[in-house]
C-alpha positions in Angstrom: -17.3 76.2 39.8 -18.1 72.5 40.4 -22.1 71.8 40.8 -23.4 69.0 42.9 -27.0 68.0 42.1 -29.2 65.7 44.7 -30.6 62.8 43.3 -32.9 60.5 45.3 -30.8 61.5 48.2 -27.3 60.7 47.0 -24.9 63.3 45.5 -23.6 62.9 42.0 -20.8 65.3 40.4 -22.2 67.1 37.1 -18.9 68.3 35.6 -16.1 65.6 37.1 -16.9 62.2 35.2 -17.2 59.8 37.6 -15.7 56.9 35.4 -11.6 56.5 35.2 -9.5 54.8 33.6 -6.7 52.9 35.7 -3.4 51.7 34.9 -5.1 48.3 34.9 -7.1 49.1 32.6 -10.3 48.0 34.4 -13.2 50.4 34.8 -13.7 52.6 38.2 -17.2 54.2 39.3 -16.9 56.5 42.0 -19.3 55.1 45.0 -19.9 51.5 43.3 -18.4 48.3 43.9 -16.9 46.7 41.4 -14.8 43.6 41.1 -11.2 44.1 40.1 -8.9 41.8 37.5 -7.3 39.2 39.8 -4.7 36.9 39.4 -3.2 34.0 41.3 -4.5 31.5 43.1 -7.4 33.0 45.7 -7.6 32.2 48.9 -10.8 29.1 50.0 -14.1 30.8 50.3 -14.7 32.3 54.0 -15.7 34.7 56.9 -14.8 35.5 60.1 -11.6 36.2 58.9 -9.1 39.1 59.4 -8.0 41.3 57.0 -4.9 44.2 57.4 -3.4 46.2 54.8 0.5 47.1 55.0 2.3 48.7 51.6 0.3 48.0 49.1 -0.7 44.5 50.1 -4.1 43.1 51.5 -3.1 39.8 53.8 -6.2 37.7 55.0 -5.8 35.1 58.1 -7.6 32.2 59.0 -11.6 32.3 59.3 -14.2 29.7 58.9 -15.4 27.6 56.3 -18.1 25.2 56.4 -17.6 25.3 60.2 -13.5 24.2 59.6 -11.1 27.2 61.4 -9.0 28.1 59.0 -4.7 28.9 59.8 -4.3 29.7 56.3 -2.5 33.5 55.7 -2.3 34.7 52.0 -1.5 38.2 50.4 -3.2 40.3 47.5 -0.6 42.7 46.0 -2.6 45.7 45.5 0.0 47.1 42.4 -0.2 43.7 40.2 -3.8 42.1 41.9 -1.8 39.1 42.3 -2.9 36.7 44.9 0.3 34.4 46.8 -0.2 32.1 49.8 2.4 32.9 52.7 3.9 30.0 53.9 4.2 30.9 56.9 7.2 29.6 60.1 6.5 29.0 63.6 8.8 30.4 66.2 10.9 28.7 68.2 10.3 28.3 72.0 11.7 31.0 74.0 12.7 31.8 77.7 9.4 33.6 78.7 7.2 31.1 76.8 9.1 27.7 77.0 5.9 25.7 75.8 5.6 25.4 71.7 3.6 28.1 69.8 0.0 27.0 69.1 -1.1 27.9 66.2 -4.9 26.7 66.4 -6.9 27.5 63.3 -9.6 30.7 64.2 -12.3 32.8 63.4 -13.7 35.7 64.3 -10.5 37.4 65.5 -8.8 40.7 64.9 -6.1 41.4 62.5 -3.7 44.7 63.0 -1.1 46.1 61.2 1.3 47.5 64.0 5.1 48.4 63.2 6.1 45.8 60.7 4.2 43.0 62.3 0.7 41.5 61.7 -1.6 41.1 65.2 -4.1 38.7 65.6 -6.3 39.0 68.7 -8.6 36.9 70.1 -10.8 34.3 67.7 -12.5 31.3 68.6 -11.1 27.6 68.0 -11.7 24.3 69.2 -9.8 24.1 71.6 -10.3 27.2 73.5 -8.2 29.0 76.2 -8.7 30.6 79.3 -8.0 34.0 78.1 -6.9 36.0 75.3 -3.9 35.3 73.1 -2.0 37.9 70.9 -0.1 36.2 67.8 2.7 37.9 65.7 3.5 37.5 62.4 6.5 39.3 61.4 6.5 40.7 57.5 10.0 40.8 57.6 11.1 36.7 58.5 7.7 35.4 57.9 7.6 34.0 61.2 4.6 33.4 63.5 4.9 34.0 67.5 3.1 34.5 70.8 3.5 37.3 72.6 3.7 37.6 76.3 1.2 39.7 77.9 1.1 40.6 81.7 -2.1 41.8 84.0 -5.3 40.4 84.1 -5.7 39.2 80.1 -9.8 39.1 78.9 -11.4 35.8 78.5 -11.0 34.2 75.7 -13.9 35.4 72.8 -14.6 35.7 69.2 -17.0 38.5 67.7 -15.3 41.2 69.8 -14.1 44.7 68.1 -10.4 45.7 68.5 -9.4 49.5 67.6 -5.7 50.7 67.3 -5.5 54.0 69.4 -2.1 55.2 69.3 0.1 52.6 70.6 -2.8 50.9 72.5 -5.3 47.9 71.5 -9.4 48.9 72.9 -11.2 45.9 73.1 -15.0 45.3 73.5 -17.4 43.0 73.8 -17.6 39.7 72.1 -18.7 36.0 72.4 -16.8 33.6 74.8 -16.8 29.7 74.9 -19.5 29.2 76.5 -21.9 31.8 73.6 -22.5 34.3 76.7 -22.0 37.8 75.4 -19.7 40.1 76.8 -19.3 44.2 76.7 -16.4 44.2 78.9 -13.9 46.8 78.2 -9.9 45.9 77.6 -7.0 48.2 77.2 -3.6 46.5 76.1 -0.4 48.7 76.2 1.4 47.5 73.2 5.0 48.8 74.4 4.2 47.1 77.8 2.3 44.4 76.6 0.3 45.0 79.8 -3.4 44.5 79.9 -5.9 47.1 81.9 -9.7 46.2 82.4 -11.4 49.4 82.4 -14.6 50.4 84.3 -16.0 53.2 82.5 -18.8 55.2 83.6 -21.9 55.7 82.4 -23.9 53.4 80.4 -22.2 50.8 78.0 -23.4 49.2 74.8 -25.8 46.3 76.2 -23.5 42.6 75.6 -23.0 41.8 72.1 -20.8 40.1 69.6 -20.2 41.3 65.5 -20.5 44.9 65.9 -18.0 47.6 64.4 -16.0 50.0 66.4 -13.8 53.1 65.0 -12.3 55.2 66.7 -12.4 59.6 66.3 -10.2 62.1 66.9 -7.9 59.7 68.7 -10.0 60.4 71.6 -13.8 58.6 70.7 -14.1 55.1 70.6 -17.3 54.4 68.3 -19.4 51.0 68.6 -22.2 50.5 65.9 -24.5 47.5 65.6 -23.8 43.7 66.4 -26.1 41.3 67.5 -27.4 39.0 70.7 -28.6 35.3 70.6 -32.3 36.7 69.5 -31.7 39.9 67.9 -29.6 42.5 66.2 -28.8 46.6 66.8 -28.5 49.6 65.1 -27.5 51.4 67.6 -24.7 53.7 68.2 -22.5 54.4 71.4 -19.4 56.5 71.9 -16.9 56.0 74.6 -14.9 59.1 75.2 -11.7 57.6 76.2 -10.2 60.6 78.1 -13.0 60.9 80.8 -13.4 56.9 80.0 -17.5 57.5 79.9 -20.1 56.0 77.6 -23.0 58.3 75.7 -25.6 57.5 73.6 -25.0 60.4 70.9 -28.5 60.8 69.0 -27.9 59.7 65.4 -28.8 61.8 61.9 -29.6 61.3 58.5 -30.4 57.5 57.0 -29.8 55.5 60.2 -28.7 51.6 58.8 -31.0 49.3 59.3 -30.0 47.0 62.7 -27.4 44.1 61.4 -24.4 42.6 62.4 -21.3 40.8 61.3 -21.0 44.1 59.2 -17.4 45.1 58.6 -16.1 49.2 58.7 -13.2 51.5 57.9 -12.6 55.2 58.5 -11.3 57.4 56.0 -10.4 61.0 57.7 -13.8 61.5 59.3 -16.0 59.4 57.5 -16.9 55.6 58.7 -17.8 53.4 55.6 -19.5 50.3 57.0 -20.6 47.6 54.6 -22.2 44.5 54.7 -23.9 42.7 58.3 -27.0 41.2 58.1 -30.2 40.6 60.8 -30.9 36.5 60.7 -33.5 37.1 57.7 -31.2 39.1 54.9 -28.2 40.7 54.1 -27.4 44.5 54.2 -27.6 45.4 50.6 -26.3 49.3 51.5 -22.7 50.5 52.2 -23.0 53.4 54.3 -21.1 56.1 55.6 -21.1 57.9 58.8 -19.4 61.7 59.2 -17.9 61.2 63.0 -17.9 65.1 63.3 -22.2 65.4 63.0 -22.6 62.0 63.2 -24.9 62.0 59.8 -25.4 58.9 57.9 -25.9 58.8 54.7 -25.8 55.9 51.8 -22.9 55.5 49.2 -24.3 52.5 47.1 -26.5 50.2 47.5 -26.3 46.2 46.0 -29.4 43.7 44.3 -29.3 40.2 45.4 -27.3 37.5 47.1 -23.7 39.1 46.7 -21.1 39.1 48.6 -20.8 42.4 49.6 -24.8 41.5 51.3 -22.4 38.8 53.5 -21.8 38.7 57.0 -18.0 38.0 58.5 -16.7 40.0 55.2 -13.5 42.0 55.8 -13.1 45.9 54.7 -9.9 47.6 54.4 -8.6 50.9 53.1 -6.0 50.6 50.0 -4.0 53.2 47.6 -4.5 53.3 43.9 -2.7 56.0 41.8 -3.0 58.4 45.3 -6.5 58.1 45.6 -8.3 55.9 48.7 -10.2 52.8 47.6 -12.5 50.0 50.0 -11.4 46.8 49.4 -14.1 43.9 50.8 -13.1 40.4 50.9 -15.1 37.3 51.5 -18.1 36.6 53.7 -21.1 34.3 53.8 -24.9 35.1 52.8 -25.6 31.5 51.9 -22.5 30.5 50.4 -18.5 31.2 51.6 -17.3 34.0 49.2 -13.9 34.3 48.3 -14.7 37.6 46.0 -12.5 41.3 46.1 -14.5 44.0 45.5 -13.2 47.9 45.4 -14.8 50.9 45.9 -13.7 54.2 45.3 -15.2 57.2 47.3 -15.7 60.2 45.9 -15.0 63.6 46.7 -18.3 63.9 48.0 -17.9 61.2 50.3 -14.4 62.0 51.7 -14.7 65.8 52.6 -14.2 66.2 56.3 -16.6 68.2 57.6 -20.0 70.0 56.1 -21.2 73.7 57.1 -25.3 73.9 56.6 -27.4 76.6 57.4 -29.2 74.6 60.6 -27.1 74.9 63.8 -25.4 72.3 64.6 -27.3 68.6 66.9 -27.1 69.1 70.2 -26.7 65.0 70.8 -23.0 65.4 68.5 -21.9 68.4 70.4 -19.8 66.0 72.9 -17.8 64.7 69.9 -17.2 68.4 68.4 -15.1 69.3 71.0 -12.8 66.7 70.0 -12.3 69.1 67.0 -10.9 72.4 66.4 -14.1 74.5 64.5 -12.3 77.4 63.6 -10.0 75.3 61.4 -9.6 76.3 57.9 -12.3 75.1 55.4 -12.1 74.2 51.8 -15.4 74.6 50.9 -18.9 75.2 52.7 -22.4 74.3 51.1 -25.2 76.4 50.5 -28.0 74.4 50.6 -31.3 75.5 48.3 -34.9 75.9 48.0 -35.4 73.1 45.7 -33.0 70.9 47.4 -30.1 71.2 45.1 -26.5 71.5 46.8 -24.0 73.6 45.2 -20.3 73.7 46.2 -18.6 77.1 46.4 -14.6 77.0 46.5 -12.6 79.3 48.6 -10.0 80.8 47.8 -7.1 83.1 48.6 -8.6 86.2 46.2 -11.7 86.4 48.5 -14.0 89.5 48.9 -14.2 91.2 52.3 -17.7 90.3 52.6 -16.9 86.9 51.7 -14.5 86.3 54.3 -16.3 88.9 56.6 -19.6 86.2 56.0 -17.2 83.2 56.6 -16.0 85.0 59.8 -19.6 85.6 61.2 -20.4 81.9 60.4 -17.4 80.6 62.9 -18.4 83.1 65.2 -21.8 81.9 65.2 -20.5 77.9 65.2 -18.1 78.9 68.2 -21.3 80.6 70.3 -23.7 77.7 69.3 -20.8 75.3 70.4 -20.0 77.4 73.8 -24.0 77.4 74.6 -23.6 73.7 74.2 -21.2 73.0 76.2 -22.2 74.9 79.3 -25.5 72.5 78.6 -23.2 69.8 78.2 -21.6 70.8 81.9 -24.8 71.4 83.7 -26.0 68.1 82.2 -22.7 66.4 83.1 -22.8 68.1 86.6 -26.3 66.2 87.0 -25.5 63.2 85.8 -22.3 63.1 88.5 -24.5 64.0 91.5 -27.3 61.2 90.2 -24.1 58.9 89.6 -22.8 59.9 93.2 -26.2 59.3 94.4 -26.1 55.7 92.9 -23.1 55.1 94.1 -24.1 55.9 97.7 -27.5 53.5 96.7 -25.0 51.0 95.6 -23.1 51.3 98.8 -26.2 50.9 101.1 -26.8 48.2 98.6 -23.7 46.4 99.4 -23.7 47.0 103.0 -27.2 45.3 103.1 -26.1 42.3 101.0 -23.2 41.9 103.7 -25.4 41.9 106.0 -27.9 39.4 104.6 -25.0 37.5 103.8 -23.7 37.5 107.1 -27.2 36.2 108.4 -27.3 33.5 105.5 -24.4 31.9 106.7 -25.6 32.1 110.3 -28.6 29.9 108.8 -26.5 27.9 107.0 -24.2 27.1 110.2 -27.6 26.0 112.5 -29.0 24.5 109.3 -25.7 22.1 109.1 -25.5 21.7 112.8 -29.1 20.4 112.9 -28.9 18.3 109.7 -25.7 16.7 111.8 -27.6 16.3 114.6 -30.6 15.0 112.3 -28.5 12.4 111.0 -27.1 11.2 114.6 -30.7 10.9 115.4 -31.1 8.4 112.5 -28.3 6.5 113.5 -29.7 6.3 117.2 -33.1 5.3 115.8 -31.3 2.4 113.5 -29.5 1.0 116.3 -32.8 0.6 118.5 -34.6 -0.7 115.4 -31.9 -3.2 115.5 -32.2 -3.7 119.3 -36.3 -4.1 118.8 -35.4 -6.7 116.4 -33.0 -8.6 118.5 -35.4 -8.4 121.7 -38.2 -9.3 119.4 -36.3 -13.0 118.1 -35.4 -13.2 122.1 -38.9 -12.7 123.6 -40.2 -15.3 120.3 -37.0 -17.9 121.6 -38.2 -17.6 125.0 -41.8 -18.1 124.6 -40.5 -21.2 123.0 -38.1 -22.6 125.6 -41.7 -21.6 128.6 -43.9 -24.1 126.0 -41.2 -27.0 126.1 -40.4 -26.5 130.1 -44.5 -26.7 130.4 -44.6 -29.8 128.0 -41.7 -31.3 129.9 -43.5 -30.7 133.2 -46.4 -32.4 132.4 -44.9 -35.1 130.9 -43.1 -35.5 134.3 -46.2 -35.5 136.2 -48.3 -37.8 134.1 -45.4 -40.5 134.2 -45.5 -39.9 138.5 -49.0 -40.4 138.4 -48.8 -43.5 136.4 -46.2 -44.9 139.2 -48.0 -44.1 142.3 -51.8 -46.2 141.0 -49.6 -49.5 140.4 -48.2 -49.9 144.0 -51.5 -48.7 145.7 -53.0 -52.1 143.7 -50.4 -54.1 144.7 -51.0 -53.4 148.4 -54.8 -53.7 148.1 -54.2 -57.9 146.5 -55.1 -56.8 143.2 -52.4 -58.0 140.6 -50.9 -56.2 138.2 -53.0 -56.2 134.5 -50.1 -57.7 132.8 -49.8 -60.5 135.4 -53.7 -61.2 134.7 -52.9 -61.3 131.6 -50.2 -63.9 131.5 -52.2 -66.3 133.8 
């Protein structure tokens, strides 16, 4: 029997050493980062990046450094921790997409391992497009391509989360071009290559870029954290992807501190998220959320400015000797990191679901449905007076009481869980009527709005038949301003022309009165004066 004592709320093994030695012969600690023996040539220091793991090997592509977008794709071979650069081809044109491949540098995109191909979604670059574009990279030719996509593509963005569900991409939310922040929801069928905007009920995440998604019992799309222009979240929000409706699941345990540019990874049903930061400081804890109760709980914490405090880092899930490992890569707290650190979980951290003696949250009932809980446990935990966890192991030489205890214990899970979900339906059954009752709101709404916008372009008609008839107006009132003016240097020209006839006139009648006076002398005897004169 295996005895698991609490210390300062984390869980340490007593019996099972928690150091190994590996084939590499480097030290592993159980639930601590450490930094691995590398060779090769490592990639330039960045974040924003994408990271995918496909057999054993780690590639990283593009990302920013020192605000350069990077194209760059290289490859850490998890056997030999040997780093290569990938020089990598670019397609050549094709029918459906005659113009050439571009193959802008980016950050902030997605990178996903599907079929023997590398994905890479979204990202912003400096030259931006109008929407999305999904680029290939096959393992096979080393060969870069763009895919053809039909439907109504997202705009472009970088920031956004993107969450393989079977043989679809989920994405959400994001940054565009412009820095507005989105939460807009995006399917793409990757057998159709067909894109599907989704309008989901209920209440979504509020718009935000850097956040983590993950996705549960291929039905639960999770979204944790991220950040807005003026602050950052901690907040978590599950989209059920059958009923496509948002919830606001209340969360457990040691809730992270809000940050984003955080980077996670599932392992069975535990979420490992790492790194993020708020504006002020980095994350210094690597946490770990149990999808089926939706408890957090802490794995490790860091001291200083490391990388694994960084923002933009990427986290991956690797194989070493059979046994999972986190593998982080990069990020910036400061300074570009170009550092690989691995941690290993322990068993602690990687069993899938817990059994305690309090009944199970109401506020994670919604995503225990999405499990079966009369599966077959391993091992269930008594939990003690003085705090102390003990692990009791199962197994096929059972007592009658003991399986006779473990049978009234599923009983009571499946009655607590039944009880909850006829809560669950009478709450749904609310929320539908006061959903139907918005909608008819929203309706009325609508109708009023046509209305009003009806009678707003009735005003604006009038409005542009009087500012015509405002402006013929003005052009009457210029042309008798111009008329005024012309009568004006008329009447001035005429008032002139009645002086001269006056002066004229008088002229005219002061030379006839000087004729008449010298022939009225003449007849009276008197001379002339000039004849006078001469004699």
């Amino acid at each position: 029997m295996n005895t698991i004592s609490a210390e300062n709320g984390s869980l340490m093994e007593t019996q099972v050493k928690d150091v190994v030695l590996e084939r590499l012969g480097s030290v592993v600690v159980y639930d601590q980062w450490i930094a691995p023996p590398i060779t090769g040539q490592p990639p330039k220091a960045r974040y924003e990046h994408g990271a995918a793991v496909v057999q054993d090997k780690m590639y990283v592509y593009g990302g920013n450094h020192n605000g350069r977008y990077l194209c760059d794709l290289h490859v850490l071979d998890l056997r030999s921790w040997t780093w290569s650069k990938i020089d990598a081809k670019v397609g050549p044109e094709s029918v459906e997409l005659p113009s050439p491949v571009n193959m802008a540098p980016c950050a902030g995109h997605s990178l996903i391992p599907w079929e023997n191909k590398l994905l890479s979604i979204a990202g912003h670059t400096k030259d931006p497009s109008e929407t999305i574009h999904v680029k290939s990279f096959d393992l096979q030719t080393g060969t870069w391509s763009m895919l053809k996509t039909y439907g109504k593509a997202p705009v472009s963005r970088g920031g956004q989360s993107v969450t393989l569900v079977g043989t679809t991409l989920v994405i959400f939310g994001g940054q565009d071009a412009k820095r507005t922040l989105l939460n807009d929801l995006y399917i793409l069928d990757l057998e159709t290559m067909t894109w599907d905007e989704i309008d989901a009920v209920g209440v979504p995440p509020s718009p935000r870029s850097d956040h983590a998604a993950a996705v549960h019992a291929e039905r639960y799309l999770l979204i944790f954290g991220g950040g807005s222009h003026a602050t950052c979240f901690n907040d978590l929000h599950v989209l059920d992807l059958q009923a496509m409706e948002w919830s606001r699941p209340t969360q457990q345990g040691e809730i992270p501190t809000p940050r984003a540019g955080h980077a996670g990874v599932t392992v069975g049903e535990n979420w490992f998220i790492a790194g993020g930061g708020d504006n002020k400081s980095g994350a210094s804890e690597t946490v770990v959320l149990n999808m089926f109760t939706l408890v957090w709980s802490v794995v490790t914490s860091v001291t200083g400015r490391v990388p694994l405090a960084s923002e933009g880092l990427s986290l991956v899930v690797g194989s070493l000797n059979g046994e999972d490992i986190l593998i982080s890569f990069g990020g910036y707290n400061g300074r570009y990191n170009s550092e690989v650190n691995v941690l290993k979980p322990s068993h602690k951290s990687t069993l899938q679901s817990k059994i305690m003696e309090a009944p199970v949250p109401d506020s994670v009932s919604a995503v225990h449905n999405a499990t079966n809980p009369t599966r077959d446990l391993e091992s269930e935990f008594e939990v003690g007076q003085e705090g102390k966890i003990r692990e009791i192991v199962v197994d096929n030489v059972d007592s009658e009481p003991m399986k006779s205890k473990g049978e009234e214990t599923s009983e009571h899970i499946i009655a607590t869980l039944k009880v909850e979900k006829e809560e669950l339906e009478s709450s749904l059954n609310k929320e539908k009527l006061q959903s139907l009752q918005l909608k008819q709101e929203l309706a009325e709404a609508e109708a009023r709005n046509t209305e009003l916008y009806k009678e707003l372009q009735s005003v604006r008609g009038q409005l542009a038949a009087e500012q015509s008839r405002c402006f013929k107006l003005e052009v009457d009132v210029a042309e008798l301003r111009q008329k005024l003016q012309t009568m004006e240097t008329l009447q001035k020209e005429l008032e002139l022309l009645q002086r001269q006839k006056a002066a004229s006139e008088q002229a005219a009648l002061n030379a006839k009165r000087q004729g008449s006076g010298g022939v009225w002398g003449w007849l009276s005897g008197s001379p002339p004066q000039n004849a006078a004169d001469d004699a």
